[in-house]
Backbone bond lengths (Angstrom), bond angles and torsions (degrees), N, CA, C in turn:
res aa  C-N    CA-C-N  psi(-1)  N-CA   C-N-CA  omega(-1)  CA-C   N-CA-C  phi
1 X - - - 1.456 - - 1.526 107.93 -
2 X 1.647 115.40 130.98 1.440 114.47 -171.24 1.734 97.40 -72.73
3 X 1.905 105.79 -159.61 0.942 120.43 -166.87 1.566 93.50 -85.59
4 X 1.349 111.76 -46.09 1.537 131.90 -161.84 1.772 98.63 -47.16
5 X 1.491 101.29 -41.73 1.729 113.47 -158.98 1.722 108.76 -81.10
6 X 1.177 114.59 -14.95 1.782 130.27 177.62 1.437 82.07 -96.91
7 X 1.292 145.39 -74.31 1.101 124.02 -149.02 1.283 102.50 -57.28
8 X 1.353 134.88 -59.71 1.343 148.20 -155.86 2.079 92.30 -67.22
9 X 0.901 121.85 -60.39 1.843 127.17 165.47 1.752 104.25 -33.46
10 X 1.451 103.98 -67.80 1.515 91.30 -176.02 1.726 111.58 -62.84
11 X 1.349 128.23 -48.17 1.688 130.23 179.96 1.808 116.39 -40.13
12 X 1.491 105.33 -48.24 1.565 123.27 142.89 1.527 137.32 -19.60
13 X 1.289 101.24 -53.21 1.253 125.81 -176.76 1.715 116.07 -88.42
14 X 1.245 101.89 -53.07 1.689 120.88 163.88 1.420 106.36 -35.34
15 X 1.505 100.11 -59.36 1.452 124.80 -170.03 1.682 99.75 -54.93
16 X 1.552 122.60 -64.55 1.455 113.73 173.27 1.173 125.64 -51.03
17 X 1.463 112.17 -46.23 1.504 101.85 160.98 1.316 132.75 -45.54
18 X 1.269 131.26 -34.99 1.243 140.24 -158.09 2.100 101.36 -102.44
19 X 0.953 77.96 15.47 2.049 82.83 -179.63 1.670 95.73 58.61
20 X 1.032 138.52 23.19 1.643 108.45 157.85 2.104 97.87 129.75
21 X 1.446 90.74 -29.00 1.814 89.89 -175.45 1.405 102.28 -126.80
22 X 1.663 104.08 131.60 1.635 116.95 178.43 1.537 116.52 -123.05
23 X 1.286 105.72 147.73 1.419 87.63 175.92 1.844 94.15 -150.07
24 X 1.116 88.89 124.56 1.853 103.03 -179.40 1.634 112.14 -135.73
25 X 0.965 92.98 -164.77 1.773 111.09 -165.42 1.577 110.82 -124.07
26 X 1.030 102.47 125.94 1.856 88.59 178.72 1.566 117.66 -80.80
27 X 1.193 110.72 -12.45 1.238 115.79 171.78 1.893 107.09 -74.11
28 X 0.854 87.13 -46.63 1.855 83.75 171.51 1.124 117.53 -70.86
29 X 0.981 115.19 -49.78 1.604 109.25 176.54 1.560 105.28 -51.89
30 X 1.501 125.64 -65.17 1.695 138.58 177.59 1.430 100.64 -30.69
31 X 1.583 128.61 -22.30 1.254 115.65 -149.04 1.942 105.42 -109.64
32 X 1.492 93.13 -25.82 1.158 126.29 -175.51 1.612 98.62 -73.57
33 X 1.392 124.27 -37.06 1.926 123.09 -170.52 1.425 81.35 -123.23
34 X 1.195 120.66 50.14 1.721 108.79 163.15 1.695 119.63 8.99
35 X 1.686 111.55 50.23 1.345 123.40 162.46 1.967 104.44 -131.64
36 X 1.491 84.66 161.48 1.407 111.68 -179.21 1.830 106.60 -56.23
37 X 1.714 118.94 132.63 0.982 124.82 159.40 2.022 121.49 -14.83
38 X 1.585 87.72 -68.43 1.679 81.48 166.40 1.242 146.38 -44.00
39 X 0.938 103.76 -18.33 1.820 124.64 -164.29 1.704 103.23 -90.89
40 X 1.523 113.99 -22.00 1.441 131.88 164.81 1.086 110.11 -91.94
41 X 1.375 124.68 -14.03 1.667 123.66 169.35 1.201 103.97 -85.63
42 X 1.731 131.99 -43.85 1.575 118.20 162.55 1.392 124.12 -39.03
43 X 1.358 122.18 -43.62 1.360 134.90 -136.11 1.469 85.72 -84.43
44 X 1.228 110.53 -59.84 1.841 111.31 -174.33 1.270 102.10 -63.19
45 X 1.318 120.86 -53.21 1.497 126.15 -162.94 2.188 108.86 -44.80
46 X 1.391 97.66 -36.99 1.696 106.18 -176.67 0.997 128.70 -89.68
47 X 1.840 103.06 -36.97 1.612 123.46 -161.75 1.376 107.16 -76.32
48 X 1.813 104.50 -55.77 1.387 125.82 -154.25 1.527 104.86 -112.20
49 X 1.373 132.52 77.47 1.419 156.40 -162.86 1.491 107.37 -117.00
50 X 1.447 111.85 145.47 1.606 101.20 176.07 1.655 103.99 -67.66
51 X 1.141 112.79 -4.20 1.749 109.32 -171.91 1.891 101.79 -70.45
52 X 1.770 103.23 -37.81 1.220 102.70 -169.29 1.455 122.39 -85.95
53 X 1.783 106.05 3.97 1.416 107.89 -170.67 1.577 110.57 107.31
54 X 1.239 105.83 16.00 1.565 103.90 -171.02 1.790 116.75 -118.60
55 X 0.784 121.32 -172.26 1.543 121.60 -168.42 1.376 114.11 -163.54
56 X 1.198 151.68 93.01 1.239 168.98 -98.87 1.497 122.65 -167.56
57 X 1.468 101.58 87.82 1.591 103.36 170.88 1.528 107.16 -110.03
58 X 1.486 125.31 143.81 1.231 133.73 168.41 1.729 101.40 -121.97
59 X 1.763 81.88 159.99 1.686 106.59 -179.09 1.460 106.66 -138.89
60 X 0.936 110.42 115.13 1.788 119.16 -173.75 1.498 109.20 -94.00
61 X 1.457 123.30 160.58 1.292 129.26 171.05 1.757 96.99 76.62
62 X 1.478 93.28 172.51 1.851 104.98 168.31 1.266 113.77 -15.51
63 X 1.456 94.98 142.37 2.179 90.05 175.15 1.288 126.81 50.17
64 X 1.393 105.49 10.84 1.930 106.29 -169.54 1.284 100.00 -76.40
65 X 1.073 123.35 -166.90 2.048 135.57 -142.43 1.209 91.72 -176.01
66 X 1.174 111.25 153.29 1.459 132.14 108.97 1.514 139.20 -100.51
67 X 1.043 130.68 120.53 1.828 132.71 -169.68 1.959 91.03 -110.48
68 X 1.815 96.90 119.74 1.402 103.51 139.18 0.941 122.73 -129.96
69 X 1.680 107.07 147.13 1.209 131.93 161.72 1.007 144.71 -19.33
70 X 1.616 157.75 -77.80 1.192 153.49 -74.81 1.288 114.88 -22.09
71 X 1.569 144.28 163.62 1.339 136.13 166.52 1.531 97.69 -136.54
72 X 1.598 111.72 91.79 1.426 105.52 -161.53 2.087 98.19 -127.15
73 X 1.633 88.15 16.46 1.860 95.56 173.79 1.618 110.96 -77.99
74 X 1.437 100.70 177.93 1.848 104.74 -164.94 1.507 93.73 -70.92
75 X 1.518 92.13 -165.08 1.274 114.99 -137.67 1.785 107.21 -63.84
76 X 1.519 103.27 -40.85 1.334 128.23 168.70 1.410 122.82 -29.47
77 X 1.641 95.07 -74.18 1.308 99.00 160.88 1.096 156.43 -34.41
78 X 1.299 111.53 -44.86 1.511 150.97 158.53 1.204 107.38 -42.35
79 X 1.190 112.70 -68.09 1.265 110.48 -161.89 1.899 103.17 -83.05
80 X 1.357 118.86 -10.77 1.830 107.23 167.91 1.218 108.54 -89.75
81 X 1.222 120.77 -32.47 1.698 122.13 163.95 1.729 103.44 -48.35
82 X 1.542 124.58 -47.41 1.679 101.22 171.08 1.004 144.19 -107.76
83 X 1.551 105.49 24.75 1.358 137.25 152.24 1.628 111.34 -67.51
84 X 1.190 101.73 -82.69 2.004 105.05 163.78 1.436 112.50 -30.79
85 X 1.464 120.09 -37.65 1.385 104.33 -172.04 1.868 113.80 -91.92
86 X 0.825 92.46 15.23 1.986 94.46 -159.89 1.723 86.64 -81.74
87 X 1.725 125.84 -58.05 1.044 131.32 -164.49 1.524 116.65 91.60
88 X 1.328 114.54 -121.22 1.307 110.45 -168.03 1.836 115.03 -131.67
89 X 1.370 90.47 -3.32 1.537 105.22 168.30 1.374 116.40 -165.97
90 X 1.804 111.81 150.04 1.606 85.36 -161.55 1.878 74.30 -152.30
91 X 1.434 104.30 149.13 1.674 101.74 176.50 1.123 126.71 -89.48
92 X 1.136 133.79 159.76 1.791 121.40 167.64 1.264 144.59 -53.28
93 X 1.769 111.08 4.57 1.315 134.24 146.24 1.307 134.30 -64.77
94 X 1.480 91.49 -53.43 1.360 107.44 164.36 1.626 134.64 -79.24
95 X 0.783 127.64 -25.19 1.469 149.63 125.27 1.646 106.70 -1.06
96 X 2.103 87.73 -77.60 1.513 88.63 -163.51 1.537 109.62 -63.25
97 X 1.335 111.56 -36.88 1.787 118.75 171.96 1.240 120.97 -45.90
98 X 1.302 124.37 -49.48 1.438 127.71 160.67 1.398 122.13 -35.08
99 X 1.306 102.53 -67.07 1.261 120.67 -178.07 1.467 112.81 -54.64
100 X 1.567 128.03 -52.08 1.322 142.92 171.29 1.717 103.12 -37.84
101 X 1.256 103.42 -68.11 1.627 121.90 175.81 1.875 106.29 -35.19
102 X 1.271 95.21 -81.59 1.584 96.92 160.06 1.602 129.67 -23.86
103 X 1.133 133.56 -44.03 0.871 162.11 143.85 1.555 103.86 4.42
104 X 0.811 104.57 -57.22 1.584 106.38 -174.66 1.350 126.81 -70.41
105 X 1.317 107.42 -42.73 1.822 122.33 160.32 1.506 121.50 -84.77
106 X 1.518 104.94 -18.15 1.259 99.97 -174.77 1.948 117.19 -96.99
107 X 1.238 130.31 159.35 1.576 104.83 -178.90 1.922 103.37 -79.35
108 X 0.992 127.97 165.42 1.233 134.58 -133.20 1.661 86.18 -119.58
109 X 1.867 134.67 -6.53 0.878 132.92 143.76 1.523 112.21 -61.07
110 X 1.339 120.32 -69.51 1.391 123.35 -164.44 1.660 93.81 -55.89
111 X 1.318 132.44 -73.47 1.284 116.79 174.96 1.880 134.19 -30.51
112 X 1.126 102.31 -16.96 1.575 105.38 -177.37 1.739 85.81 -100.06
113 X 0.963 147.00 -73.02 1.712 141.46 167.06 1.314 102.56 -14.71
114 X 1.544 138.19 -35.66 1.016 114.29 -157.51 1.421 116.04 -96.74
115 X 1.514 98.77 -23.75 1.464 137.64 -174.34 1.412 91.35 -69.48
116 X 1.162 122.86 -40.76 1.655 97.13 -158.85 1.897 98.40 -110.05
117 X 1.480 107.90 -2.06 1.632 102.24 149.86 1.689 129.88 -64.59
118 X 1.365 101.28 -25.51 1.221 94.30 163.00 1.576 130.60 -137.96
119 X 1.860 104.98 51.15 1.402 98.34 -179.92 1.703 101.21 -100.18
120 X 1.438 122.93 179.06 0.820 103.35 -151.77 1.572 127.81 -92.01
121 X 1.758 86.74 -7.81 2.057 87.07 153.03 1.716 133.23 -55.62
122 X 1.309 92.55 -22.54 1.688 116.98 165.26 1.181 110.90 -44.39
123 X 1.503 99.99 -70.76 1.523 107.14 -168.06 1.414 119.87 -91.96
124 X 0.953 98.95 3.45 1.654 106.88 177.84 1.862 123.35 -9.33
125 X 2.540 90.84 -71.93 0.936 64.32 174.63 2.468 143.08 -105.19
126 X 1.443 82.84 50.93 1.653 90.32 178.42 1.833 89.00 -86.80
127 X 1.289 108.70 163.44 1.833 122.09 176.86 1.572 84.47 -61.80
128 X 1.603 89.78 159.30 1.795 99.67 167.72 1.159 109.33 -96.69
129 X 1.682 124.11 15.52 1.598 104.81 165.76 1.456 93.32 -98.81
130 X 1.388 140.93 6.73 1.707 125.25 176.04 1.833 98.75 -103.41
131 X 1.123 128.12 -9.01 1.341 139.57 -156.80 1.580 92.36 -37.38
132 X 1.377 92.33 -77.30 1.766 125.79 -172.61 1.988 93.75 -37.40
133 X 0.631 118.57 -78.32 1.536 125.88 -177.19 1.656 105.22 -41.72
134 X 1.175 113.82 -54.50 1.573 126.61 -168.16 1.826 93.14 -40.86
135 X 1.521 82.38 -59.70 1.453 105.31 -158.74 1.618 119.87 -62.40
136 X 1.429 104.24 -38.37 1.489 117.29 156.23 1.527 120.88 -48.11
137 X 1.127 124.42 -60.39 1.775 129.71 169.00 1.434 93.87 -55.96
138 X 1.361 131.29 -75.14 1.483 122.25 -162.36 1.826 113.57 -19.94
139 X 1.575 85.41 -79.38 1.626 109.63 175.47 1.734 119.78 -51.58
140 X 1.310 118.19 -13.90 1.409 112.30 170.04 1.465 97.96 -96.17
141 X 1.215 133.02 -40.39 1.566 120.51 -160.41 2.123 94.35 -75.63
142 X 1.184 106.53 -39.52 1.316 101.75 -179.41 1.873 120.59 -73.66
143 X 1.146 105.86 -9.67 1.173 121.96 167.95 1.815 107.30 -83.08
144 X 1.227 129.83 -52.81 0.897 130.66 179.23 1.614 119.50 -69.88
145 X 1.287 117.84 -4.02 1.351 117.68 160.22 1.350 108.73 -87.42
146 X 1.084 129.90 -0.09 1.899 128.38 -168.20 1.837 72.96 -107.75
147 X 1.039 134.10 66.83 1.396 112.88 140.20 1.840 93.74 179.40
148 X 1.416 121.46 -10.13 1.445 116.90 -173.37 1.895 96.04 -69.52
């Protein structure tokens, strides 16, 4: 097991302890696995994604933080927590991850409909520099009917 996979195991664990919300320091943590600050900026940056169920605020400079999330409310929730998190463009990786994630609350018909509204034979014909955007509105407005 790498370094990346203990760090990400212990943040996990913190996280259960803490009922669902954490808030640490990357310098403490860095200091705690005798690695560089960055190496705790990977760990969150991959592990702990709204794709994976996670929720991610940072605070930089003096006194800065990090606070995660868990997003472990019903089905509703879930799904406006990854609406809010998509933004304003999102790729067809991420997309499918979302959607995968979803997966669990959502029925696995409506999720495959949604998936293939915006993969990228879908969108073919919009330019591929609006793809990302296209695809972002698609997947939130169709997301937002799974709960109106």
């Amino acid at each position: 097991m790498g370094l990346s996979d203990i760090i990400a195991q212990y943040i996990r664990g913190a996280l259960e302890d803490s009922e669902g919300i954490l808030e640490l320091q990357r310098v403490d943590i860095a200091q705690q696995f005798s690695c560089a600050p960055s190496q705790i900026n990977y760990v969150i940056s991959t592990r702990f994604t709204p794709e994976h169920g996670y929720l991610v605020v940072s605070r930089r400079g003096g006194g800065g933080y990090i606070r995660i999330s868990r997003v472990l409310s019903g089905r509703d929730a879930l799904v406006m927590h990854t609406i809010n998190a998509l933004g304003s463009r999102v790729d067809a990786l991420t997309a499918a991850a979302l959607l995968q994630n979803l997966s669990s609350v959502l029925p696995d018909e409506i999720c495959a409909v949604m998936a293939a509204a915006v993969d990228n034979n879908a969108l073919r014909p919009v330019p591929s520099g609006c793809r990302d955007e296209a695809r972002a509105s698609i997947l939130k407005r169709c997301l937002l009917q799974t709960i109106v």
